[in-house]
C-alpha positions in Angstrom: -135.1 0.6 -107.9 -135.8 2.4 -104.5 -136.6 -0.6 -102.0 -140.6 0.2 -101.9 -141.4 0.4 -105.3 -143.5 -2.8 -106.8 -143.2 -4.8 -109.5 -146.1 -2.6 -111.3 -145.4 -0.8 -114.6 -147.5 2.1 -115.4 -149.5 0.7 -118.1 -150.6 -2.2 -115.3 -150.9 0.3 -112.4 -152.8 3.4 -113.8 -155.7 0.6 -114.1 -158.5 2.6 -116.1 -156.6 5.7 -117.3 -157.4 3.9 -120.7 -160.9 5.1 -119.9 -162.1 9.0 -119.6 -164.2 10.7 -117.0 -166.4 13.7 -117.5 -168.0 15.3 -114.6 -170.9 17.9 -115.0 -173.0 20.2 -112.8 -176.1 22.0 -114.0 -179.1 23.3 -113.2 -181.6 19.9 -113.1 -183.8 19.3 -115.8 -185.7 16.4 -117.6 -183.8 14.4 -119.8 -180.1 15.6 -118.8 -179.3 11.7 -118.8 -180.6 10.8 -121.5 -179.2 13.7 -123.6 -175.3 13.4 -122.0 -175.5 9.5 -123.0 -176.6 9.5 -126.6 -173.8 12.2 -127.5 -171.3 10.3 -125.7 -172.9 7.3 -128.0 -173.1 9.6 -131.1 -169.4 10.4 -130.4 -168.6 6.6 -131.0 -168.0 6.4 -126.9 -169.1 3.1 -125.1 -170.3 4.5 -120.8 -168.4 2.1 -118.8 -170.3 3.4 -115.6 -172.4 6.4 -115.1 -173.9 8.2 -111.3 -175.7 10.9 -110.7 -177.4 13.1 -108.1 -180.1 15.9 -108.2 -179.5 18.0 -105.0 -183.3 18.3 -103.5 -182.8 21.8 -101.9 -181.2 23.5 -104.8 -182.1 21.6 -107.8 -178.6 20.9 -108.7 -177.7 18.4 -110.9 -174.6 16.5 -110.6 -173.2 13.7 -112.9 -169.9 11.3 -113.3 -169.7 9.1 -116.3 -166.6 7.0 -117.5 -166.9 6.0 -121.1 -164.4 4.1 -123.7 -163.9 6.7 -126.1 -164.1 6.1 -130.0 -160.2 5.0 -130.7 -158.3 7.9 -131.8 -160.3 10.5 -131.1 -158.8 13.3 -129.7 -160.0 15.4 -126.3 -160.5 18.7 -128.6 -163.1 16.7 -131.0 -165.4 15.7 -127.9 -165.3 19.1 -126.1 -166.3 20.7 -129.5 -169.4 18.4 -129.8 -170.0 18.5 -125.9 -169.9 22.1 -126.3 -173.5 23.3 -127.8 -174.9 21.2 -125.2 -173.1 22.5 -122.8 -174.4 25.8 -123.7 -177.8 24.6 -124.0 -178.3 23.1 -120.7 -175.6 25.3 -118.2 -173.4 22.9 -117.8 -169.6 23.1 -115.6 -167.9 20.2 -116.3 -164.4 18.2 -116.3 -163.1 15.8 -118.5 -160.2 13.5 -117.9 -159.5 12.0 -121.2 -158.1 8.5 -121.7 -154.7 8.3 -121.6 -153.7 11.4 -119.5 -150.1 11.5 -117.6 -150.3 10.5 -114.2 -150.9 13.3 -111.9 -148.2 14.5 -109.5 -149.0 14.5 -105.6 -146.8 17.0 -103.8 -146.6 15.6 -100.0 -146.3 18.8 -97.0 -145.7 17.8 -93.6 -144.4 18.8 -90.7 -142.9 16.2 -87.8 -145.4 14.0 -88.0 -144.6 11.1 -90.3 -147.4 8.8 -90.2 -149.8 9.7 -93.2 -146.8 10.9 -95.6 -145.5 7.2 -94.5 -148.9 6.0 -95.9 -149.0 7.3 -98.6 -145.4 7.1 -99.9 -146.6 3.3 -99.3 -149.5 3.4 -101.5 -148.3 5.3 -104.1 -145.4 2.7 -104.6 -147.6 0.2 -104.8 -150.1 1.6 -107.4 -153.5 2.3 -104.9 -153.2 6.0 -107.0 -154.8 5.0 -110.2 -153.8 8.2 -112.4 -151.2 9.8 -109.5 -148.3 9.4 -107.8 -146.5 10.9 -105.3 -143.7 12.9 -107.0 -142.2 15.5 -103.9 -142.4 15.4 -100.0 -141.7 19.0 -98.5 -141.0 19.8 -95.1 -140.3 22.4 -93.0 -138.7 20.1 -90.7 -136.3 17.2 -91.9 -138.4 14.5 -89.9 -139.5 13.0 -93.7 -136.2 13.3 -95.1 -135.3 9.1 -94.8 -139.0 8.2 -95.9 -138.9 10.2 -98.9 -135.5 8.6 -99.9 -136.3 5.4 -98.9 -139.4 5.6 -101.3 -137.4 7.1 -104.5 -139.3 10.9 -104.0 -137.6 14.0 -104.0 -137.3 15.3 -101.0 -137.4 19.9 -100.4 -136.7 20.9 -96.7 -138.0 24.6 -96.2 -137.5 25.8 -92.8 -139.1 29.3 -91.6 -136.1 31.1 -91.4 -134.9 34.3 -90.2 -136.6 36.0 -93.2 -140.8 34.8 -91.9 -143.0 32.7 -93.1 -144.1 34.4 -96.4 -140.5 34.2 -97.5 -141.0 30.5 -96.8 -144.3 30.2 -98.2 -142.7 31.7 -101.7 -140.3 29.0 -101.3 -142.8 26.3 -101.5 -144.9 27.5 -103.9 -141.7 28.0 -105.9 -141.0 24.2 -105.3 -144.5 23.6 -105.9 -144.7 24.7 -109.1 -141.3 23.6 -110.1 -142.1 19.9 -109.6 -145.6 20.7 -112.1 -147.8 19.5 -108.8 -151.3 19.0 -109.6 -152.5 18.0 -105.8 -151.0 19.3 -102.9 -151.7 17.3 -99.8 -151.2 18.4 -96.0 -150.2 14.9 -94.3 -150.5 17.0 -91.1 -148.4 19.9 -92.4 -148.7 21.7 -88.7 -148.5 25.3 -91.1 -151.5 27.7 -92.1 -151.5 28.5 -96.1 -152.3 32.3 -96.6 -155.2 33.0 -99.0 -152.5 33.4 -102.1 -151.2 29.9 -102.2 -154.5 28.2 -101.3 -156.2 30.4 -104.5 -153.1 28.5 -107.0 -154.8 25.3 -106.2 -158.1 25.6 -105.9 -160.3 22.2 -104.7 -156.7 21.0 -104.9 -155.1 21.5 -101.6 -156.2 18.4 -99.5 -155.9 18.5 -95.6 -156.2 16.0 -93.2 -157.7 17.2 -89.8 -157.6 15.2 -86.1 -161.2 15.3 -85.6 -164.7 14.7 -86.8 -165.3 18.3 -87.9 -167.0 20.5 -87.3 -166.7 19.4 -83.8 -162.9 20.4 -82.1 -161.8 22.1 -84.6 -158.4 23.8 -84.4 -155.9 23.0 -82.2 -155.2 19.7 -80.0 -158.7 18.3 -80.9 -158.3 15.2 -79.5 -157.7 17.0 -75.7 -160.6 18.6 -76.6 -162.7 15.8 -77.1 -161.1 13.9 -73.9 -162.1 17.0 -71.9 -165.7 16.1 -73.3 -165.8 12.5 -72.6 -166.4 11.9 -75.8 -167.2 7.8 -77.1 -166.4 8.3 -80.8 -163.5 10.4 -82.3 -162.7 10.7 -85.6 -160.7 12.3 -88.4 -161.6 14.2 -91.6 -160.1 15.2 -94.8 -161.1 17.8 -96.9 -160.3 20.9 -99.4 -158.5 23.9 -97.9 -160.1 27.4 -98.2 -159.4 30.7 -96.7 -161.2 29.5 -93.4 -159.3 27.4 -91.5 -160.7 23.7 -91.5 -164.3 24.6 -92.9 -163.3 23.5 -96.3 -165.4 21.4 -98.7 -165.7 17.5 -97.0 -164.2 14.9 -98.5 -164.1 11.9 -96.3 -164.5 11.0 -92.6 -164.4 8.3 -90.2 -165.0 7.4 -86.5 -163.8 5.0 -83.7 -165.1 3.8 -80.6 -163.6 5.2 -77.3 -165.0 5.1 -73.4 -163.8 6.6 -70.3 -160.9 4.0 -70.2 -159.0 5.8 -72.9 -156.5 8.2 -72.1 -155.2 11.3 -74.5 -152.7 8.9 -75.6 -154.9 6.1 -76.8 -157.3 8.5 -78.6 -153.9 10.1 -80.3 -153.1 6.5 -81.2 -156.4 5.3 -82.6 -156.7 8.9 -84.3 -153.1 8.2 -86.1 -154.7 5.4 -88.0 -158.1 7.1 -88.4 -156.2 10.0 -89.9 -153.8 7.7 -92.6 -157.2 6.0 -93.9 -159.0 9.2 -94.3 -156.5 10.8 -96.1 -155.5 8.1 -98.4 -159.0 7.5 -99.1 -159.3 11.5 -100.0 -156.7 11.4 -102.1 -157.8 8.2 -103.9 -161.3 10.1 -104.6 -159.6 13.1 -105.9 -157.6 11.5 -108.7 -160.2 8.9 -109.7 -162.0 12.5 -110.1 -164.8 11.5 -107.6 -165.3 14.5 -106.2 -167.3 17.8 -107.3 -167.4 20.7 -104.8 -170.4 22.5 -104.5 -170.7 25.5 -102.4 -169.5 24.7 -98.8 -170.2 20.7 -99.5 -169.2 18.2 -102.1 -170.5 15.3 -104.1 -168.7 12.0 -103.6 -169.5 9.3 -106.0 -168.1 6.3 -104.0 
């Protein structure tokens, strides 16, 4: 047993992947509530917890429920009952159903360590309720020893002679090979071209240096020492075909005065940047998250 792995089985770790989660978006309207819980009820379901949220500017209406279902009952049976109202009231929706394999977490970087250390950390020790981190690609071989160390198979893919879209083939090749279902960018220093990002769509998570929108692109936190800033911060969110204004997902901010030098903003950014992203990915497989236009709905 690889040296960070916990005494957890998956049964204990995967915590309520006995339990399934729909998500829905649809045009608002009286009674959606109402309506989405008595068919779970008439469905022989038992709603565990339930949010929602009516979007005041464009009267969209967004929901997350996780219910018990009736024992037995398979995923097909609900989505044909959920179906006419579905059709009835517009509804997009997701359903996680109880019981699901654990998702696997495909883990880019570059030479920067400190988030893919993270997270190698928290997926050992069962923080991913329905996930795990299953592959660590680089293009350099900087995360080489942490993979192993953690029990993850590790895929170095240098740009070669050959460019970067050979590359990029490569990973997706090694993407899809290891059945990834989220792809995240633990500072993976390497710009995705509008192919690959459209394979996983609102499932590409990227941590960035800053608070965006402010300094975004490169060497942010010069940037904001430039400014005189007194907060920096990181952010994580979806990538899209325009670089870092992709779909928020978290953020966070620290304190810093005219005392602090680049260094000491790099260094309190570091652990800004491993919460954020951890917290991200933790939102994405507890299916958290619905993306709505430019901006996404978080049920914390």
């Amino acid at each position: 047993m690889p040296p960070w792995r916990g005494p957890w089985a998956w049964a204990d770790r995967l915590g309520n992947a006995a339990t399934t989660r729909l998500l829905i978006e649809c045009p608002d309207a009286r009674g959606v509530v109402a309506r989405v819980a008595t068919l779970i009820a008439d469905t022989g379901g038992n709603i565990l917890d339930a949010d929602q949220h009516t979007d005041p500017d464009t009267r969209r209406f967004f929901m997350r429920v996780e219910f018990e279902p009736s024992p037995g009952q398979p995923a097909s049976a609900f989505e044909s009952a959920f179906a006419p109202l579905a059709g009835e009231l517009s509804i997009t929706h997701r359903l996680r159903w109880a019981g699901a394999p654990p998702r696997r977490v495909a883990v880019l970087c570059s030479t920067e360590t400190h988030c893919l250390s993270d997270l190698l950390w928290r997926s050992a020790n069962g923080e991913f309720a329905g996930g795990e981190v299953s592959l660590v690609l680089s293009n350099h071989e900087t995360g080489r020893s942490l993979a192993e160390q953690a029990g993850v198979p590790f895929v170095h893919e240098p740009i070669g002679a050959d460019g970067k879209p050979a590359q990029e083939a490569r990973v997706l090749e090694a993407l899809g090979s290891a059945g990834a279902d989220l792809v995240v960018l633990a500072r993976y220093m390497q710009i995705l071209s509008p192919g690959a990002v459209a394979r996983y769509p609102a499932r590409i998570v990227n941590i960035h240096h800053s608070f965006l929108p402010a300094f975004a692109g490169a060497r942010p936190y010069h940037q904001a020492f430039e400014r005189g800033v007194k907060l920096i911060g990181a952010t994580s969110h979806y990538v899209t075909d325009e670089l870092d204004e992709g779909p928020i997902i978290a953020q966070q901010t620290a304190r810093v005065s005219h005392r602090d030098a680049v260094a000491e903003m790099v260094r309190k950014g570091r652990d800004l940047e491993r919460v954020v992203l951890a917290d991200a990915v933790r939102l994405h497989l507890d299916d958290r998250v619905l993306v709505s236009g430019r901006r996404t709905v978080v049920f914390r």
